[in-house]
N, CA, C and O atoms as a Maestro MAE file, in Angstrom:
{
 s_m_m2io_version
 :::
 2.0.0
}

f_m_ct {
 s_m_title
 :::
 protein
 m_atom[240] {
  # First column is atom index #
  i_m_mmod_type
  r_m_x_coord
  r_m_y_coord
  r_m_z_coord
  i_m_residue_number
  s_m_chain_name
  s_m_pdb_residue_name
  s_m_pdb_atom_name
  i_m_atomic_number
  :::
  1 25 0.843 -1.181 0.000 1 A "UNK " " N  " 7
  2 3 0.000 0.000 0.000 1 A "UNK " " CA " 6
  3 2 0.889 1.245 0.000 1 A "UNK " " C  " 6
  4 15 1.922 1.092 0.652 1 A "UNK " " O  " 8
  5 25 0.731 2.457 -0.584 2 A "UNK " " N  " 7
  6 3 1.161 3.530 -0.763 2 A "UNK " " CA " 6
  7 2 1.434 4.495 0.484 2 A "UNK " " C  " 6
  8 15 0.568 4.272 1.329 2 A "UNK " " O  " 8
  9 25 2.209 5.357 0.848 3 A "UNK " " N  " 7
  10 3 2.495 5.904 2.057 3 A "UNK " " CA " 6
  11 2 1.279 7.174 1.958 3 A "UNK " " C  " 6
  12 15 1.405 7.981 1.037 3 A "UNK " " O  " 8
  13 25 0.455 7.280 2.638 4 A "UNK " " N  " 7
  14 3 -0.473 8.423 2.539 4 A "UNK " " CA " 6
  15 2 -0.131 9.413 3.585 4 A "UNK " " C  " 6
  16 15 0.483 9.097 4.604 4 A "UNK " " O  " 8
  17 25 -0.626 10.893 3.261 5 A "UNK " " N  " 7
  18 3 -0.562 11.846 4.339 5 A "UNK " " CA " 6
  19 2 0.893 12.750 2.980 5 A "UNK " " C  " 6
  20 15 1.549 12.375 2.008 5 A "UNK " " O  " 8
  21 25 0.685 14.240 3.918 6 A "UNK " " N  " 7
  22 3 2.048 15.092 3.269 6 A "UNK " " CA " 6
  23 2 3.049 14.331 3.495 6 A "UNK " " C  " 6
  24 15 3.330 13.509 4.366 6 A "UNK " " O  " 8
  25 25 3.924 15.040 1.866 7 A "UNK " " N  " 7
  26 3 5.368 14.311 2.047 7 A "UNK " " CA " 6
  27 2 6.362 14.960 2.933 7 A "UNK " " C  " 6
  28 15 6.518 16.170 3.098 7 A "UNK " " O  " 8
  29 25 7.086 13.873 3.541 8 A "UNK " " N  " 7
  30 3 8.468 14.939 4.393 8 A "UNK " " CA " 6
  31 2 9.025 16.228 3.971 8 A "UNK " " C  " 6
  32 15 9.271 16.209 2.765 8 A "UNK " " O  " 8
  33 25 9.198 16.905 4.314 9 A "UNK " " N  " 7
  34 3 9.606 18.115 4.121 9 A "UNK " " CA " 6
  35 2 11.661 17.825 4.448 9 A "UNK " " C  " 6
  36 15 11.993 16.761 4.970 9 A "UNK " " O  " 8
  37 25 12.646 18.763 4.108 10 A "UNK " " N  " 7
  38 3 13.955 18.634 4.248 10 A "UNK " " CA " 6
  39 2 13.871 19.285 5.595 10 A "UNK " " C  " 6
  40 15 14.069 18.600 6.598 10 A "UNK " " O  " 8
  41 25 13.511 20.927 5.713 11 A "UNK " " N  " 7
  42 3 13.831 21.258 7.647 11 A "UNK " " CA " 6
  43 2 11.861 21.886 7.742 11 A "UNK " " C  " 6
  44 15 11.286 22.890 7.321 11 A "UNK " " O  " 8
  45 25 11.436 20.726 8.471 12 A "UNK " " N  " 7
  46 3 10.305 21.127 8.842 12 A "UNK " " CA " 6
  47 2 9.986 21.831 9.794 12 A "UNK " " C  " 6
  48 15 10.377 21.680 10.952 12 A "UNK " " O  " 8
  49 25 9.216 22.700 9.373 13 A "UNK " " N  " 7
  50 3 9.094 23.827 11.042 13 A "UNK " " CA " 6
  51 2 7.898 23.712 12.422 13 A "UNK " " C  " 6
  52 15 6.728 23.787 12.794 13 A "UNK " " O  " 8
  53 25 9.381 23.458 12.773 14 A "UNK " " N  " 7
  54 3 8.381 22.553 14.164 14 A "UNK " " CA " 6
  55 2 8.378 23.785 15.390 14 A "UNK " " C  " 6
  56 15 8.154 23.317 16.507 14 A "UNK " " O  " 8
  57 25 8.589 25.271 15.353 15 A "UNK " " N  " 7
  58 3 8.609 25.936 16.398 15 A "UNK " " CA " 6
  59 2 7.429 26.935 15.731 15 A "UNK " " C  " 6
  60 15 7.353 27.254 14.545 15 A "UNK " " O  " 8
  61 25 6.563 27.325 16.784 16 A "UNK " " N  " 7
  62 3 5.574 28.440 16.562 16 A "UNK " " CA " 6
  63 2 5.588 29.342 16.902 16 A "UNK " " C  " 6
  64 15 5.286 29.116 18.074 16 A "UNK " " O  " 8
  65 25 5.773 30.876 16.803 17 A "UNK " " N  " 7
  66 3 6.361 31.797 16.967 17 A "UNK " " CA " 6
  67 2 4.807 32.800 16.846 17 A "UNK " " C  " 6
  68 15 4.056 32.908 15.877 17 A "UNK " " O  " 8
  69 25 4.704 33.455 18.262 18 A "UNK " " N  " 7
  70 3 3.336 34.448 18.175 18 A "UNK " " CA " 6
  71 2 4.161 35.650 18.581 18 A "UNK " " C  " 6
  72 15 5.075 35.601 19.404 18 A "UNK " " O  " 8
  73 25 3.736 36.808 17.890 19 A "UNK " " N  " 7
  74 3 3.999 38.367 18.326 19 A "UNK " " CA " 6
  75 2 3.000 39.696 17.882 19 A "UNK " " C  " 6
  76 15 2.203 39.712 16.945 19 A "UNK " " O  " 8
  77 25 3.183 40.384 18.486 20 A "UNK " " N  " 7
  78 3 2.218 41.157 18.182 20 A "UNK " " CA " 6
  79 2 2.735 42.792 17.540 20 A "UNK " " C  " 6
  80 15 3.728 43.341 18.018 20 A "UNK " " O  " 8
  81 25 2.084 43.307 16.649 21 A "UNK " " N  " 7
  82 3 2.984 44.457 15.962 21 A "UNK " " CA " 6
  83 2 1.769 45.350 15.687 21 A "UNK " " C  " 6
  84 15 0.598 45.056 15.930 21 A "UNK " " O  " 8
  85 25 2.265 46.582 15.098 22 A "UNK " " N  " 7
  86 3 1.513 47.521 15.070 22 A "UNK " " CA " 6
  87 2 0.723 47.342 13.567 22 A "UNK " " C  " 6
  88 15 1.231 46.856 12.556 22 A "UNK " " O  " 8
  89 25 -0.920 47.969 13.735 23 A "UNK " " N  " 7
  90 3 -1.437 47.089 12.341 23 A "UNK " " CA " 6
  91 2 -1.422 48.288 11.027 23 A "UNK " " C  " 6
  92 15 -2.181 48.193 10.062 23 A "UNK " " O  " 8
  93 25 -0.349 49.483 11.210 24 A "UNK " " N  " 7
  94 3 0.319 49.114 9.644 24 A "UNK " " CA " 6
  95 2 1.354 48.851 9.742 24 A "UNK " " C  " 6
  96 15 1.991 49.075 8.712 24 A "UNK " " O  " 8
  97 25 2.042 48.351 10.728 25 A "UNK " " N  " 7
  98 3 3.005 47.522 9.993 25 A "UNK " " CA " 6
  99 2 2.527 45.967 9.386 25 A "UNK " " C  " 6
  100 15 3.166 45.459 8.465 25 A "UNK " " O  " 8
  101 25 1.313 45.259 10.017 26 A "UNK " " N  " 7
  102 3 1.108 44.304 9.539 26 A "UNK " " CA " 6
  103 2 0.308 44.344 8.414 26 A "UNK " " C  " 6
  104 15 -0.192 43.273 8.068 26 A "UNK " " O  " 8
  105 25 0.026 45.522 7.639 27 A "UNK " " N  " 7
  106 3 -1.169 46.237 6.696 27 A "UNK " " CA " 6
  107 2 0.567 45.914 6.050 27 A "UNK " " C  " 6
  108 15 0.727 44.708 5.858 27 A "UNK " " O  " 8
  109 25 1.724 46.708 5.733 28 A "UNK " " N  " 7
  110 3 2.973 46.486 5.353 28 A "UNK " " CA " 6
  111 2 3.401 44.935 4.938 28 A "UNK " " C  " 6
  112 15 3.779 44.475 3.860 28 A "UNK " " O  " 8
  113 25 3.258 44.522 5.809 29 A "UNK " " N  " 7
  114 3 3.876 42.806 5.893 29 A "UNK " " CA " 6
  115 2 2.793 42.284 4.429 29 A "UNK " " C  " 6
  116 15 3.285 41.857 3.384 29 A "UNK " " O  " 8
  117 25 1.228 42.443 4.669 30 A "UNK " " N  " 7
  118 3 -0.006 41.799 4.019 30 A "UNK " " CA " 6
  119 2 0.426 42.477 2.525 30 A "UNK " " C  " 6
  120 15 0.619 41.748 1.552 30 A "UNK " " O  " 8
  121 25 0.535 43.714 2.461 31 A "UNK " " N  " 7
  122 3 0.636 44.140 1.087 31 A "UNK " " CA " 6
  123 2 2.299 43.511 0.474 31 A "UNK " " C  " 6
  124 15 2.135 42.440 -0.111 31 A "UNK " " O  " 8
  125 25 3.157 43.771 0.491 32 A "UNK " " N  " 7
  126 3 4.834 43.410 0.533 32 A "UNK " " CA " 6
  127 2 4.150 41.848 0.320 32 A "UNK " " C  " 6
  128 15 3.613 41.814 -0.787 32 A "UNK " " O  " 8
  129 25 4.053 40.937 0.834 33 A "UNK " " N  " 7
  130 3 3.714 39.424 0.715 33 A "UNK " " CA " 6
  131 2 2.899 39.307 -0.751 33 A "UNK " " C  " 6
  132 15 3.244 38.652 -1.734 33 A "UNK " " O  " 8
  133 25 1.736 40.129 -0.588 34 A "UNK " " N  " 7
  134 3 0.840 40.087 -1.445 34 A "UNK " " CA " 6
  135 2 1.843 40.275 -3.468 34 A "UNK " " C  " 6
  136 15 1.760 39.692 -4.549 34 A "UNK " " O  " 8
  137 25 2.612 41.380 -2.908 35 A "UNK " " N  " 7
  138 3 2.616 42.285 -4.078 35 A "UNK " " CA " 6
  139 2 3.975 41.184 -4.470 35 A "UNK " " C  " 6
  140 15 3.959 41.006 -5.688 35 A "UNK " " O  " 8
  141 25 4.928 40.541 -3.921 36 A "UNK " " N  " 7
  142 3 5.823 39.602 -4.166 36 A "UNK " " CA " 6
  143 2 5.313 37.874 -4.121 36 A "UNK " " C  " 6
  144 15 5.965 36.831 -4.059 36 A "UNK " " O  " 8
  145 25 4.065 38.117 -4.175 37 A "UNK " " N  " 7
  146 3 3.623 36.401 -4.235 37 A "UNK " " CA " 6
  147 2 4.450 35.275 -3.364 37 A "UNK " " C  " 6
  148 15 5.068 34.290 -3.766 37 A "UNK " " O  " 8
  149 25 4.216 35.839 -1.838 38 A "UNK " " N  " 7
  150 3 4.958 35.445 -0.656 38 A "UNK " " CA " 6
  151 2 3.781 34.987 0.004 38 A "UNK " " C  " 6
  152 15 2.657 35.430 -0.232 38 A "UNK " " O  " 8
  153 25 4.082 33.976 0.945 39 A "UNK " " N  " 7
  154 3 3.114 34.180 2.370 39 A "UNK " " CA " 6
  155 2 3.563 35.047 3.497 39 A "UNK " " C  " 6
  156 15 4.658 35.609 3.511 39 A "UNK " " O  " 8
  157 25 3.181 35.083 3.900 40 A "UNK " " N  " 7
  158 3 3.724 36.282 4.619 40 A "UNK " " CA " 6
  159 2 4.438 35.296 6.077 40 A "UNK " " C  " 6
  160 15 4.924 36.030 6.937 40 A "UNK " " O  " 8
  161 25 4.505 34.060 6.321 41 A "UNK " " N  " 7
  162 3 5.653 33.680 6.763 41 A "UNK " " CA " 6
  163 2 7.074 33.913 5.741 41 A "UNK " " C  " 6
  164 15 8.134 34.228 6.282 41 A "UNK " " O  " 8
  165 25 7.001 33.749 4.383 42 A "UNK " " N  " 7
  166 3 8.000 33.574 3.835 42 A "UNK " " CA " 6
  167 2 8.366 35.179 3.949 42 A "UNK " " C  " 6
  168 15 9.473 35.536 4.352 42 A "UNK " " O  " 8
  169 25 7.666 35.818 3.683 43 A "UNK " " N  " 7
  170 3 8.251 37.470 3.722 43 A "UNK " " CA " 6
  171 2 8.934 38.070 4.702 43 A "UNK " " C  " 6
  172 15 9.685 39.014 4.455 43 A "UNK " " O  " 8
  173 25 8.718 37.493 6.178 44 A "UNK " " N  " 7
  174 3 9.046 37.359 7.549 44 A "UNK " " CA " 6
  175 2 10.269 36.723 7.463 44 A "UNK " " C  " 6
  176 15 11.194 37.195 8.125 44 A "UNK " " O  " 8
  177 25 10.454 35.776 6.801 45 A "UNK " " N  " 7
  178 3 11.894 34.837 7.071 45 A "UNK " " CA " 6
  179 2 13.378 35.705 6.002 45 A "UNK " " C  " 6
  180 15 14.592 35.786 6.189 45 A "UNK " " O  " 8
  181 25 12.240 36.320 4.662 46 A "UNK " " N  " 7
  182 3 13.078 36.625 3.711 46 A "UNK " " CA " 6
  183 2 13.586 37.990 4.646 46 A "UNK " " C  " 6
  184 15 14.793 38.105 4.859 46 A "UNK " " O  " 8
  185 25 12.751 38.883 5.124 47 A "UNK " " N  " 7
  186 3 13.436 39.712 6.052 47 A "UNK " " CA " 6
  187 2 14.130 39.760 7.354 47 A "UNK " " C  " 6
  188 15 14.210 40.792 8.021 47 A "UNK " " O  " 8
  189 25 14.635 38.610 7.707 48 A "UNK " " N  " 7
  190 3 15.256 37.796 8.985 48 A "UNK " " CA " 6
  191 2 16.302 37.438 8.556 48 A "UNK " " C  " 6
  192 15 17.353 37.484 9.196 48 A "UNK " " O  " 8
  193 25 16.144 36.895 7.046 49 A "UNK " " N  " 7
  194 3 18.069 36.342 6.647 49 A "UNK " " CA " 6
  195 2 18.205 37.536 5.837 49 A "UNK " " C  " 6
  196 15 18.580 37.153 4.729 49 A "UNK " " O  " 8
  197 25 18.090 38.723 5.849 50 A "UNK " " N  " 7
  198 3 18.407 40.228 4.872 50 A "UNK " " CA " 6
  199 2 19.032 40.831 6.576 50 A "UNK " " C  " 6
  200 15 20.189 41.184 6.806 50 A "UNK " " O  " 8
  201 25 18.232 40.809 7.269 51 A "UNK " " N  " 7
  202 3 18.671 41.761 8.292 51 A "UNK " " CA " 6
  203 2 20.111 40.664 8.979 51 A "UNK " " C  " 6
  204 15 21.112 41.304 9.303 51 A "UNK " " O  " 8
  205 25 20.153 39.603 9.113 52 A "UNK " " N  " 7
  206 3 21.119 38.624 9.511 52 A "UNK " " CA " 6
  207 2 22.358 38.930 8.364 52 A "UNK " " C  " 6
  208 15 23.498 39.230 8.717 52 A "UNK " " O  " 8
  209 25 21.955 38.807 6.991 53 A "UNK " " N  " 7
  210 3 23.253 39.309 6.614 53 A "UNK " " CA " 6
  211 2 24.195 40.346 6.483 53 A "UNK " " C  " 6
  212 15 25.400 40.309 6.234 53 A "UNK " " O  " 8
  213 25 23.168 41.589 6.769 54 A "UNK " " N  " 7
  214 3 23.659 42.919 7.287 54 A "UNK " " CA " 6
  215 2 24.198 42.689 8.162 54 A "UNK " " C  " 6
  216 15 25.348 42.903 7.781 54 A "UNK " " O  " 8
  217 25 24.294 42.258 9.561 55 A "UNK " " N  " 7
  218 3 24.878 42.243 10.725 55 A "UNK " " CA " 6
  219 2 25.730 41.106 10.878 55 A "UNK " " C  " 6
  220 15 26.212 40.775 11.961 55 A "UNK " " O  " 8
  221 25 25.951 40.398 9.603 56 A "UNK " " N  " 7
  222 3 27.165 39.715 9.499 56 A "UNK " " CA " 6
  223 2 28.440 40.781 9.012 56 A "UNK " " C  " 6
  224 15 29.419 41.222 9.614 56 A "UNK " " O  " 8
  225 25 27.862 40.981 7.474 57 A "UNK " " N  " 7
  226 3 28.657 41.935 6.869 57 A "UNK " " CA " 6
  227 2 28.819 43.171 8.017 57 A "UNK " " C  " 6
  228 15 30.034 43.100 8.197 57 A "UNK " " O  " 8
  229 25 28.442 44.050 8.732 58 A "UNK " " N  " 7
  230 3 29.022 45.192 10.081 58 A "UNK " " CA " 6
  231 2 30.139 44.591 10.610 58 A "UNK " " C  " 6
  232 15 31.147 45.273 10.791 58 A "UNK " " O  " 8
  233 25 30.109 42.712 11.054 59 A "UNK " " N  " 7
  234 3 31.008 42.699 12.211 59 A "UNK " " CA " 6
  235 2 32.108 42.325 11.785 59 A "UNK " " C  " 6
  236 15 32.865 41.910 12.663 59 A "UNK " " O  " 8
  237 25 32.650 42.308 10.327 60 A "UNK " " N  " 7
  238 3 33.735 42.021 9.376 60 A "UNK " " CA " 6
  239 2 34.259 43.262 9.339 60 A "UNK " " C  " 6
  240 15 35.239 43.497 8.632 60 A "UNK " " O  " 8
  :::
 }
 m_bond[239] {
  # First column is bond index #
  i_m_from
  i_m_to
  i_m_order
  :::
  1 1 2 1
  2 2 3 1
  3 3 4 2
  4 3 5 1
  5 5 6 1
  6 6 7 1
  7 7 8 2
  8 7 9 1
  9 9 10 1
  10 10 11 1
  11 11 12 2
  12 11 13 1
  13 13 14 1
  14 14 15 1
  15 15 16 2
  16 15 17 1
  17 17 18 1
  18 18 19 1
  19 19 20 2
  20 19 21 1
  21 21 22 1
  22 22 23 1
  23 23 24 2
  24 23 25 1
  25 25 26 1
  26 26 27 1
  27 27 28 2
  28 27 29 1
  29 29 30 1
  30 30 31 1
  31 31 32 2
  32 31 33 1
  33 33 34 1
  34 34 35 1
  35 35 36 2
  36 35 37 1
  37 37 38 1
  38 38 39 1
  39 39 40 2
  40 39 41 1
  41 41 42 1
  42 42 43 1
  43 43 44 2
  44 43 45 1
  45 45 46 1
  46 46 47 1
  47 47 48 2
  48 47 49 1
  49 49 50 1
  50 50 51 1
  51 51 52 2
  52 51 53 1
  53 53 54 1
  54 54 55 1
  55 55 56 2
  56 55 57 1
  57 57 58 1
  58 58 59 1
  59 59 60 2
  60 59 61 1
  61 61 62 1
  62 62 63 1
  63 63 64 2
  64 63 65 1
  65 65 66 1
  66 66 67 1
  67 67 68 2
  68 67 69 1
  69 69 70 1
  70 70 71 1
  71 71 72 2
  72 71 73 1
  73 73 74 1
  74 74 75 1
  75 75 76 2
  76 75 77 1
  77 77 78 1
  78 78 79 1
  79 79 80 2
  80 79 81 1
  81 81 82 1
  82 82 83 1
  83 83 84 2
  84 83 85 1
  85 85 86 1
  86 86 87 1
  87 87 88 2
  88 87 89 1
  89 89 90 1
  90 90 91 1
  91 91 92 2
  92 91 93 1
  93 93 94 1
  94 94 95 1
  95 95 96 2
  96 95 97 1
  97 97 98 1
  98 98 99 1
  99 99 100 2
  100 99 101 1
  101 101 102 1
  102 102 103 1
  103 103 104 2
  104 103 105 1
  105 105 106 1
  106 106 107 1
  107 107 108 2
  108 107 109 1
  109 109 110 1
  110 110 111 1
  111 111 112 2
  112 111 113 1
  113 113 114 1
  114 114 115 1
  115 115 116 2
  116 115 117 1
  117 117 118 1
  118 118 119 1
  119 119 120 2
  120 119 121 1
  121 121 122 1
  122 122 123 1
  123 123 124 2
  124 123 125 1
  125 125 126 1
  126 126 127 1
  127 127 128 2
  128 127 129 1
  129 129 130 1
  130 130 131 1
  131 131 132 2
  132 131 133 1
  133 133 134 1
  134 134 135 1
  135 135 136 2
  136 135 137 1
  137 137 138 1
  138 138 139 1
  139 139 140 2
  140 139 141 1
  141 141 142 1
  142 142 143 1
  143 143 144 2
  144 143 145 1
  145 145 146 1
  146 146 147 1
  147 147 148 2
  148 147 149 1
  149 149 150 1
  150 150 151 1
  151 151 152 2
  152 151 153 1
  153 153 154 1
  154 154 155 1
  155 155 156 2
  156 155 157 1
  157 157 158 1
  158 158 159 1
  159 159 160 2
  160 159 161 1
  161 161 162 1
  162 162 163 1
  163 163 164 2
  164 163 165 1
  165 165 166 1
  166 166 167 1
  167 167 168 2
  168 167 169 1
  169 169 170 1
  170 170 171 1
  171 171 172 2
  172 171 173 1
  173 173 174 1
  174 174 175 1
  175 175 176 2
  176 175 177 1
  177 177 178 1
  178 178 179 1
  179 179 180 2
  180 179 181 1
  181 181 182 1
  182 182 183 1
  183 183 184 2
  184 183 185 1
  185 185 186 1
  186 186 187 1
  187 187 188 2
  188 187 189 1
  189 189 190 1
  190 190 191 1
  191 191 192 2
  192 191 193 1
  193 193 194 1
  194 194 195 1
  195 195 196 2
  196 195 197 1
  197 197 198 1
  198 198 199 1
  199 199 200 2
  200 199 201 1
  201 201 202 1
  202 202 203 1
  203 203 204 2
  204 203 205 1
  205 205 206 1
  206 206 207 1
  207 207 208 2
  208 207 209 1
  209 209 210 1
  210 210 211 1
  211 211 212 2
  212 211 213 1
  213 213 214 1
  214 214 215 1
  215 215 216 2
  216 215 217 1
  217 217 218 1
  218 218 219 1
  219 219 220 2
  220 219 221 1
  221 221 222 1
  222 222 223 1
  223 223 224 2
  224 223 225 1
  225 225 226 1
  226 226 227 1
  227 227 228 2
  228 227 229 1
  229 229 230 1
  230 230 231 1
  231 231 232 2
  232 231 233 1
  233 233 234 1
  234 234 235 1
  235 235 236 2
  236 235 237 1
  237 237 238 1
  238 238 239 1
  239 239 240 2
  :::
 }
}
């Protein structure tokens, strides 16, 4: 019989992360996601490794 259910993922995200922000910045996040065909987790992460590589590149 066939393996049913989603397939494995490579790094599955197993931590849940709640915060709360001001709502235009999250009016910001919704449009930016929207207008780059993101979810707006991915828009969140894409701006987490942008700001991470800035503050790599400073401490060089």
């Amino acid at each position: 019989m066939a393996k049913m259910g989603r397939p494995k993922v490579a790094s599955p995200r197993k931590v849940s992360a709640g915060f709360r922000m001001k709502e235009e910045d999250y009016e910001k996040l919704k449009r930016f996601a929207s207008e780059h065909n993101l979810t707006q987790t991915e828009a969140i992460e894409k701006g987490l490794d942008l700001l991470y590589q800035q503050y790599q590149k400073a401490e060089l």
